[in-house]
Legacy VTK file of the C-alpha trace (Angstrom):
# vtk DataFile Version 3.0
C-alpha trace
ASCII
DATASET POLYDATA
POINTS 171 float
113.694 179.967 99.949
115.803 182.717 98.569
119.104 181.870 97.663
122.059 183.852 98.792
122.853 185.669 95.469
119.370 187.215 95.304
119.182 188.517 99.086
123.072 189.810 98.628
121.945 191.673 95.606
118.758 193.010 97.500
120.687 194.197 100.378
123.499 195.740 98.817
120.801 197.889 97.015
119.311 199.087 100.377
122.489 199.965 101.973
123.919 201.543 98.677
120.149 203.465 98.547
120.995 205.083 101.490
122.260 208.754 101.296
126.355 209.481 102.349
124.785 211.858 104.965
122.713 209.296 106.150
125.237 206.392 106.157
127.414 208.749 107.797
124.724 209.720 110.453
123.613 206.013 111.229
127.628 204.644 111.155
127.989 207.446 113.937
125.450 205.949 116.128
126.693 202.940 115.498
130.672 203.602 116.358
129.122 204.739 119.518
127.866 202.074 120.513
130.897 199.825 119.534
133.201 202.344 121.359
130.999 202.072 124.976
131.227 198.201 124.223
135.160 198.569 123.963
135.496 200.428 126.747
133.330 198.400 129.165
135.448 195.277 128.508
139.325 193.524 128.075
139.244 193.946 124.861
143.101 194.291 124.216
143.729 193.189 120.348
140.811 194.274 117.872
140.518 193.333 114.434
138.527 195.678 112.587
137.812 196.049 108.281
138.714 199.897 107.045
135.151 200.454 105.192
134.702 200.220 101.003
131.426 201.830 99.770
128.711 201.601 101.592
129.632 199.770 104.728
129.052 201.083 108.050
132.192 203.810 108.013
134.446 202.425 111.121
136.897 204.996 111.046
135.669 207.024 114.351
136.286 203.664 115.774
139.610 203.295 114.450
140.157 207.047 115.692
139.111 206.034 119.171
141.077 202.842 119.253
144.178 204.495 118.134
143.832 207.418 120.470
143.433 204.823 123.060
146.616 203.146 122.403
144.213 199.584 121.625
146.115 197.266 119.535
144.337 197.171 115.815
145.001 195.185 113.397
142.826 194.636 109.601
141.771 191.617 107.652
144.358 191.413 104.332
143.810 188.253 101.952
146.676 186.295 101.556
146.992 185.738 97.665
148.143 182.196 97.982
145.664 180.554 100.583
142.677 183.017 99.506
141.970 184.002 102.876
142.534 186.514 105.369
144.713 187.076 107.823
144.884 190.100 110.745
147.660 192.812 110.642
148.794 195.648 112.328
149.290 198.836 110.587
153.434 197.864 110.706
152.849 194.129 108.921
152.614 192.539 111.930
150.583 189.878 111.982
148.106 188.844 114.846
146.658 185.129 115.467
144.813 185.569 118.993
142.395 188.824 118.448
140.156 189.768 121.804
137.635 190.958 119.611
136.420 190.935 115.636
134.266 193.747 114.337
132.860 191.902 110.887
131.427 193.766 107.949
128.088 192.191 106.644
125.406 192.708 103.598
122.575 191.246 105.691
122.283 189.688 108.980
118.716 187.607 110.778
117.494 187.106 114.243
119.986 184.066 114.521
122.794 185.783 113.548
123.371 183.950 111.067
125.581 186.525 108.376
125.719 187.192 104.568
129.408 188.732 103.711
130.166 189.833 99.764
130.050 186.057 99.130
133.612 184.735 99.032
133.760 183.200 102.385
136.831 185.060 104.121
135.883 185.766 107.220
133.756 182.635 107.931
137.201 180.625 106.557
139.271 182.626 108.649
136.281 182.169 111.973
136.545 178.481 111.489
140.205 178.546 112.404
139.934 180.499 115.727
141.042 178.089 118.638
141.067 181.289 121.132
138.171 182.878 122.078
137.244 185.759 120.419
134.305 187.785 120.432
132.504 188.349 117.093
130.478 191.547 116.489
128.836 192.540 113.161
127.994 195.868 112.506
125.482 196.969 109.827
122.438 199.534 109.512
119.397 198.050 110.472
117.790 198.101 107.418
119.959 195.336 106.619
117.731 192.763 108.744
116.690 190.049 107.066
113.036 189.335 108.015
113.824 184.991 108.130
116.219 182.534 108.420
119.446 182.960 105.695
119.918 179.969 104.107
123.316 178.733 105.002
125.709 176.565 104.694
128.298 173.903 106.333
131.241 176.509 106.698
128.961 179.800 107.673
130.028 181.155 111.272
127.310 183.189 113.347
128.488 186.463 115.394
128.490 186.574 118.732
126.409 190.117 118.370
125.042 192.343 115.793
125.001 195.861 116.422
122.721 198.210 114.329
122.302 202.348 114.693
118.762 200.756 116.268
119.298 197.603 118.212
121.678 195.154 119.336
121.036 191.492 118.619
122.449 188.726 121.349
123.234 185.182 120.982
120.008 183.910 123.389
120.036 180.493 125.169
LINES 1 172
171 0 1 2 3 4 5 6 7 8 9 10 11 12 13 14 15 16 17 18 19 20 21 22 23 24 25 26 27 28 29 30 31 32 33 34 35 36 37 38 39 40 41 42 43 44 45 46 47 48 49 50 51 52 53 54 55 56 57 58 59 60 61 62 63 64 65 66 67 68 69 70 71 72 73 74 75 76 77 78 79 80 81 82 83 84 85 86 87 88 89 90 91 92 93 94 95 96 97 98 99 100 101 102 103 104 105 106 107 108 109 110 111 112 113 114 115 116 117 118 119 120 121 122 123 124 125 126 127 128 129 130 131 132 133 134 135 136 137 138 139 140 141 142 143 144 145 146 147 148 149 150 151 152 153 154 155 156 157 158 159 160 161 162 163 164 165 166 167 168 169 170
């Protein structure tokens, strides 16, 4: 088996490979899809990353949130415990989130998730006592074909939505 270093490495090549027009083009497909989701449910208080290089772009989403009056607030690491928490765009900060929209290098069929590799968001997952709903988003070229080796503390998502299909917890 692979370990989680190589396939990071291997996946942040094929989403980095990809053009800006075409990240751009798949991340639009992609925010439209998130946005229907948001709409069709109670989702009150969102917590959604602002995207670094070659992440699936979020800021339509962040557009159509704000337009919306939705309350959003964005994962900021707290320097002294080395994980995140979720603010507003005023400092507020925001325990009990509706809904998580989590950034990911590679994703499989379980989803099981591979972040940059420090462990934030699966640290900051394991903490949750309120129900939350977890959604990665990522292109789908970002599949991994097996199981991701992983660990003790790694969280799955709830769903992982690509510009191609959407991939549900099944019982």
């Amino acid at each position: 088996m692979l370990n989680k270093q190589f396939i990071r490495k291997q996946f942040l090549n094929k989403r980095n490979e990809l053009s800006p027009a075409m990240r751009n083009e798949l991340s639009n497909v992609i925010a439209k899809k998130i946005i229907t989701m948001i709409d069709d449910n109670d989702f009150e208080n969102i917590g959604i990353y602002k995207t670094i290089t070659s992440e699936v772009n979020t800021e339509e989403i962040i557009n159509w949130c704000n337009e919306n009056k939705f309350n959003l607030f964005f994962p900021v690491i707290n320097e002294n415990t080395d994980t995140i928490e979720f603010k507003s765009q005023n400092d507020e900060l925001k325990v009990n989130l509706d809904l998580i929209i989590v950034p990911l290098v590679s994703f499989d069929k379980e989803l099981n998730r591979l972040g940059r590799g420090k462990g934030h968001f699966d640290k900051f997952i394991n903490t949750l006592n309120y129900k939350t709903f977890l959604v990665g988003i990522a292109y789908d070229i970002q599949k991994y074909e097996h199981t991701l080796p992983i660990e003790k503390h790694d969280q799955k998502l709830n769903l992982i939505i690509t510009e191609l299909n959407d991939y549900y917890k099944t019982v």
